[in-house]
MMTF fields as JSON, N, C-alpha, C and O atoms, coordinates in Angstrom:
{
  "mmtfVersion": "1.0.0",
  "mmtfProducer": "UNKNOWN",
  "numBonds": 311,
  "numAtoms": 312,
  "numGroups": 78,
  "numChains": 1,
  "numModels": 1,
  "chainsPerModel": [1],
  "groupsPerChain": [78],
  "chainIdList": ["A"],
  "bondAtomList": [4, 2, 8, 6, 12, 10, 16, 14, 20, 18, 24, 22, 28, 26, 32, 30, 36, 34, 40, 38, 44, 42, 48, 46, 52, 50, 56, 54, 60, 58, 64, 62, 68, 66, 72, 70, 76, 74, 80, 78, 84, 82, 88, 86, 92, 90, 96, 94, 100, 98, 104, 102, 108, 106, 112, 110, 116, 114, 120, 118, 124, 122, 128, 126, 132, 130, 136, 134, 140, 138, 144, 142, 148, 146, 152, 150, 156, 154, 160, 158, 164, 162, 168, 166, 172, 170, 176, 174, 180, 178, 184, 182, 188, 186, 192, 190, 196, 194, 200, 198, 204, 202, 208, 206, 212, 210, 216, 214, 220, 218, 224, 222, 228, 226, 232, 230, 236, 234, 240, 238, 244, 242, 248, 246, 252, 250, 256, 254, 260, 258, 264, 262, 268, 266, 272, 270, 276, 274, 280, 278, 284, 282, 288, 286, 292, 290, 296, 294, 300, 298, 304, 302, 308, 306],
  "bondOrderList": [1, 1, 1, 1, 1, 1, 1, 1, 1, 1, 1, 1, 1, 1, 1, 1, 1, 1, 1, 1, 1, 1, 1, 1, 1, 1, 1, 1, 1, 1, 1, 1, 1, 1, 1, 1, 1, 1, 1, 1, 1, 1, 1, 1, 1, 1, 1, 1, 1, 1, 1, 1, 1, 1, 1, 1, 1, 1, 1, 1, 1, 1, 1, 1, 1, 1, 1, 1, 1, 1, 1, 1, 1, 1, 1, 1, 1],
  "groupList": [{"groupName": "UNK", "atomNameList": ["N", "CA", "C", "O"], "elementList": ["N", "C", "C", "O"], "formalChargeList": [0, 0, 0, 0], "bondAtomList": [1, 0, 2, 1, 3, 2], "bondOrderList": [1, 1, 2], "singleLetterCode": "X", "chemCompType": "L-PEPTIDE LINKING"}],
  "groupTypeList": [0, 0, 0, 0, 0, 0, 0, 0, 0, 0, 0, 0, 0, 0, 0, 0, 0, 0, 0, 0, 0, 0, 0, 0, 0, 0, 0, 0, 0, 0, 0, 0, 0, 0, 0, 0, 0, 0, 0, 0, 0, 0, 0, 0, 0, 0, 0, 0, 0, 0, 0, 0, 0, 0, 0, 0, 0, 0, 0, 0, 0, 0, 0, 0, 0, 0, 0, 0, 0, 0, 0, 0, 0, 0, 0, 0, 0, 0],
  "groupIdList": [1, 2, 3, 4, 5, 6, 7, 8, 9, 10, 11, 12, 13, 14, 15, 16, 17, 18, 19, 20, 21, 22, 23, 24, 25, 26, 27, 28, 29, 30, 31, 32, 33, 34, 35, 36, 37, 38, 39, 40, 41, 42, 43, 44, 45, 46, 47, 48, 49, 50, 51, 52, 53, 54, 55, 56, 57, 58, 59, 60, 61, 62, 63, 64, 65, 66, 67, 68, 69, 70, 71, 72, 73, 74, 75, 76, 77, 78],
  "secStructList": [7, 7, 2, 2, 2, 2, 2, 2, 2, 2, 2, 2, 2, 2, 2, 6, 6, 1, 1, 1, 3, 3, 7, 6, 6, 3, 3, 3, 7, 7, 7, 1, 1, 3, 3, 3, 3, 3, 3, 3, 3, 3, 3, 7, 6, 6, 7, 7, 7, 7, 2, 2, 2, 2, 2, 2, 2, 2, 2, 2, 2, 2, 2, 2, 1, 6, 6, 7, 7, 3, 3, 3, 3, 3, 3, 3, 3, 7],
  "xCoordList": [9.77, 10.736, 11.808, 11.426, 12.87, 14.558, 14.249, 13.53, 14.672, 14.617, 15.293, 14.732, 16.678, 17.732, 17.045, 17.356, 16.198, 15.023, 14.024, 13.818, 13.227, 12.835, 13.262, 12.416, 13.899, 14.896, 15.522, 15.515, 16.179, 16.228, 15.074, 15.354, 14.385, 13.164, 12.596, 12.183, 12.497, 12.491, 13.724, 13.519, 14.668, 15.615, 15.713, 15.885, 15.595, 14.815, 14.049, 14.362, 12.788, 11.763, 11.94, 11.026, 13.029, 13.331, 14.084, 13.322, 14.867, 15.244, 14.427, 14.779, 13.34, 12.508, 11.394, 10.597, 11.156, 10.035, 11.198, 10.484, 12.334, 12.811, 12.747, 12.883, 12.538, 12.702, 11.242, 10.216, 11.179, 9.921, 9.43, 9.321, 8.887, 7.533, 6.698, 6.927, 5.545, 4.515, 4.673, 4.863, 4.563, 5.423, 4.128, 4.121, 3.149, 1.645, 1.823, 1.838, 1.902, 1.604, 2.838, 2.872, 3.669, 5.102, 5.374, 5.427, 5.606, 5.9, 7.455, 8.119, 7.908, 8.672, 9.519, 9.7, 9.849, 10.037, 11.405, 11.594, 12.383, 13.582, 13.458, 12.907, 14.268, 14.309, 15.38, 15.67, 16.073, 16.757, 18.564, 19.491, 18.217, 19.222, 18.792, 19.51, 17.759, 17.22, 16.263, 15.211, 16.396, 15.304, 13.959, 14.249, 13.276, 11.817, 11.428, 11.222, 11.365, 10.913, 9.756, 10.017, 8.281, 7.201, 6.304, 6.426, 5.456, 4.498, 4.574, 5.238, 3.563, 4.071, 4.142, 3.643, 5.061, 5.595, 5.327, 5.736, 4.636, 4.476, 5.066, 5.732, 4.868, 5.723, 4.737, 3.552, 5.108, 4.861, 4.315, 4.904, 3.152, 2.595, 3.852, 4.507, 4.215, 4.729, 6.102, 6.498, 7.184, 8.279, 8.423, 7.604, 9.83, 10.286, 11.062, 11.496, 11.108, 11.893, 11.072, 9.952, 12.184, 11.59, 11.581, 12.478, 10.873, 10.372, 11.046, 11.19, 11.514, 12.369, 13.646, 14.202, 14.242, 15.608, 15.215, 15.535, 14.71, 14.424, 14.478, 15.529, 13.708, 13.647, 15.339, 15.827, 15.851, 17.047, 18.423, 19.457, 18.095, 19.147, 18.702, 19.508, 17.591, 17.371, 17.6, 17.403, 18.078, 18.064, 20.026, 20.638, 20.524, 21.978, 22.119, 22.547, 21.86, 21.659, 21.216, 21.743, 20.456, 20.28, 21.399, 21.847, 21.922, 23.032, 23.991, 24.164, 24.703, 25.47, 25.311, 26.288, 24.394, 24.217, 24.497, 24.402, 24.764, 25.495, 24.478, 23.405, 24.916, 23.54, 22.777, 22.261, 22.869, 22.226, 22.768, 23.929, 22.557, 22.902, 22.188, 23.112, 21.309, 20.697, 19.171, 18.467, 19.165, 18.087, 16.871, 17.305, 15.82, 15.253, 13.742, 12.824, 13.958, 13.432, 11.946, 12.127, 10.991, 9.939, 8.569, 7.501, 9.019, 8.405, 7.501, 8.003, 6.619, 6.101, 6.116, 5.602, 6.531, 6.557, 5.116, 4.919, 4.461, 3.354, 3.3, 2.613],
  "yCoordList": [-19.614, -19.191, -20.275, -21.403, -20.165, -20.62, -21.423, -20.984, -22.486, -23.627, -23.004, -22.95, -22.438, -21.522, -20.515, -20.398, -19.621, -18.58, -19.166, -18.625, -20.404, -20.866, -21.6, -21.43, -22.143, -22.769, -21.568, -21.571, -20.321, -19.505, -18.272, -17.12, -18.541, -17.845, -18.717, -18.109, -20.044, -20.866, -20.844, -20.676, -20.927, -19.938, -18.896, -18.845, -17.991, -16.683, -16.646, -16.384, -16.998, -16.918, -17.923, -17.873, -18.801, -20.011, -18.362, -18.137, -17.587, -16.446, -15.28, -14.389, -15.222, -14.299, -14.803, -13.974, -16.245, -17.398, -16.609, -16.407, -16.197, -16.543, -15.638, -15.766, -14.323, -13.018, -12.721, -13.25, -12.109, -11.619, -10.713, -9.599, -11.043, -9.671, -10.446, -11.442, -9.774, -10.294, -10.015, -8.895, -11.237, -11.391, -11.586, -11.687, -11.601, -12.647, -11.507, -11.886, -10.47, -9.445, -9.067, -8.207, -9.949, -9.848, -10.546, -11.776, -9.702, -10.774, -10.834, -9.962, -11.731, -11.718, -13.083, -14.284, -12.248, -12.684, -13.095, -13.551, -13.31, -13.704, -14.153, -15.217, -12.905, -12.911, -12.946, -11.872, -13.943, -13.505, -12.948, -12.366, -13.707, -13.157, -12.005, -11.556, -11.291, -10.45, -10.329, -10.3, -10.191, -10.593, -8.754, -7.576, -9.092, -7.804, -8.558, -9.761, -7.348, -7.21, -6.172, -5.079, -6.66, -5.759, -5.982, -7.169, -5.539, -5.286, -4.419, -3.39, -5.134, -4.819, -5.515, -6.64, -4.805, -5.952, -5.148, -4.036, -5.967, -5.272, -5.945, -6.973, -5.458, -5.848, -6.824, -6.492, -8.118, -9.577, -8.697, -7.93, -9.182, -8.877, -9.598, -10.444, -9.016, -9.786, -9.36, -9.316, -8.96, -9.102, -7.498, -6.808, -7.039, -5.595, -5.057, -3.92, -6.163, -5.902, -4.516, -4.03, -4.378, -3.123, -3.896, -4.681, -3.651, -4.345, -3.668, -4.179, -2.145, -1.557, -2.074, -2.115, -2.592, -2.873, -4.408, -4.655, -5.018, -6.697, -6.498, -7.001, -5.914, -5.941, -5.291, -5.825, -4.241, -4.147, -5.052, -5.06, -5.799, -7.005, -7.926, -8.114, -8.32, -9.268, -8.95, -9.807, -7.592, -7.605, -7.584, -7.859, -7.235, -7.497, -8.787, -9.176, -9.439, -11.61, -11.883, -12.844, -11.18, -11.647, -11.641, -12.561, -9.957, -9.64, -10.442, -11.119, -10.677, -11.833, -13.212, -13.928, -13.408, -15.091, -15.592, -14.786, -16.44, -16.538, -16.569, -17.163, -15.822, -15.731, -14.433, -13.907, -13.921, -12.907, -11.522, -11.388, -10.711, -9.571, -8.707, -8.138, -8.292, -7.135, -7.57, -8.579, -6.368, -6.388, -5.518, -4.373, -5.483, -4.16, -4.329, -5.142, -3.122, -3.292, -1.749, -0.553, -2.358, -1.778, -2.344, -2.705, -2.292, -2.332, -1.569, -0.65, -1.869, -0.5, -0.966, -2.072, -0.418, -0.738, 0.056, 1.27, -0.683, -0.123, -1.728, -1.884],
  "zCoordList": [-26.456, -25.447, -25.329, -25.64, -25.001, -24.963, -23.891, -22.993, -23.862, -22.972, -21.849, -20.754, -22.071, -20.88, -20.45, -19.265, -20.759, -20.3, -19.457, -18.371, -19.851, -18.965, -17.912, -17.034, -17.614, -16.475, -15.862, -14.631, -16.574, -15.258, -15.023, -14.692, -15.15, -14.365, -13.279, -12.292, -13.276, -12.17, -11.465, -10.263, -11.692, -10.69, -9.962, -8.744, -10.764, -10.523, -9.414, -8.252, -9.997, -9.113, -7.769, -6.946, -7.515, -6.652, -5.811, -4.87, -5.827, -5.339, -5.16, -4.387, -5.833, -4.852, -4.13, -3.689, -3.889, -2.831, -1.645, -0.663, -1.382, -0.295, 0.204, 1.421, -0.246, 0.239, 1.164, 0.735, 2.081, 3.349, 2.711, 3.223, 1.049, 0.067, -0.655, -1.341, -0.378, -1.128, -2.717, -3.192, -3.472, -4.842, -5.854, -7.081, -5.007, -5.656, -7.352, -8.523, -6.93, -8.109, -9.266, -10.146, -8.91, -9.332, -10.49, -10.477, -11.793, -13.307, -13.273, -12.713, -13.797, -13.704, -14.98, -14.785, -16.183, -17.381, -17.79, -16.663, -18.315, -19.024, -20.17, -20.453, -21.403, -22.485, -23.328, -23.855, -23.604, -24.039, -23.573, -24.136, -21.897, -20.916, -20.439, -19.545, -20.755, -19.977, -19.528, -20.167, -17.916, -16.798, -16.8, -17.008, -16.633, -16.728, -15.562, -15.404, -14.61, -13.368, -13.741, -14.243, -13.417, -13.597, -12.782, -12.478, -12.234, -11.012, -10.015, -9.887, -9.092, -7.315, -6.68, -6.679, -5.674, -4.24, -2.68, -2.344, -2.015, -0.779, 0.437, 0.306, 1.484, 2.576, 3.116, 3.089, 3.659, 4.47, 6.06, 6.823, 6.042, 7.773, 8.401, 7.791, 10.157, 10.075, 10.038, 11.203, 9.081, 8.662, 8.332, 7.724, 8.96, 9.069, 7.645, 7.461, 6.726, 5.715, 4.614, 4.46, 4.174, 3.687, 1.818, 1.51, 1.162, -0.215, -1.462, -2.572, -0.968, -1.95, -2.176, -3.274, -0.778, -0.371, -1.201, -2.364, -0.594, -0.927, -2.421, -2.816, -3.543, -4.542, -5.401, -6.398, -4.776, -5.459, -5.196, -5.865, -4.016, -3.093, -4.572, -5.483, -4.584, -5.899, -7.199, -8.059, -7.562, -8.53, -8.734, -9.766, -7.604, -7.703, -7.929, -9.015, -7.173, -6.992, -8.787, -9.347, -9.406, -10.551, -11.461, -12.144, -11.306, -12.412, -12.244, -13.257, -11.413, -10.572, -11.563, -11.78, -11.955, -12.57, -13.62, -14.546, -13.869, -15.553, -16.551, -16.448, -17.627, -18.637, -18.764, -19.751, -17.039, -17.069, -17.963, -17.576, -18.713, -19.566, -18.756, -18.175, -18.385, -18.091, -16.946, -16.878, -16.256, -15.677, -15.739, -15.609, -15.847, -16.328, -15.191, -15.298, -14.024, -12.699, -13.208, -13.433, -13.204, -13.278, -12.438, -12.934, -10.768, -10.163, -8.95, -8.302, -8.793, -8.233, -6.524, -6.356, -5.483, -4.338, -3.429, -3.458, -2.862, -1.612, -0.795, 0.214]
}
């Protein structure tokens, strides 16, 4: 894996620590400039945010980033 793939997935993932969803189940890869969003994400006891919204807010914030080419969101929400 690309030294730049790994450094922004710790980015990445430094942007979804911040969001109010449980991420524990959440892969979350960069290949190539393209980020794979795969798992599930559920909603934080606690916190009114809704996990569908949170997950597509992050996936705009991704496309947004330099490097980024594509996003490819295959996550399952409960």
């Amino acid at each position: 894996m690309p030294l730049e793939d790994i450094e922004m997935r710790r980015q990445l993932m430094h942007e979804v620590a911040k969001r109010p969803i449980d991420y524990s189940l959440l892969d979350l890869h960069v290949v190539h400039g393209t980020v794979y969003l795969r798992g599930v994400v559920r909603k934080l006891r606690g916190y009114d945010a809704d996990p569908a919204k949170e997950i597509e807010h992050l996936c705009r914030i991704f496309r947004q980033k330099p490097g980024i080419r594509q996003v490819v969101n295959e996550v399952t929400v409960r």
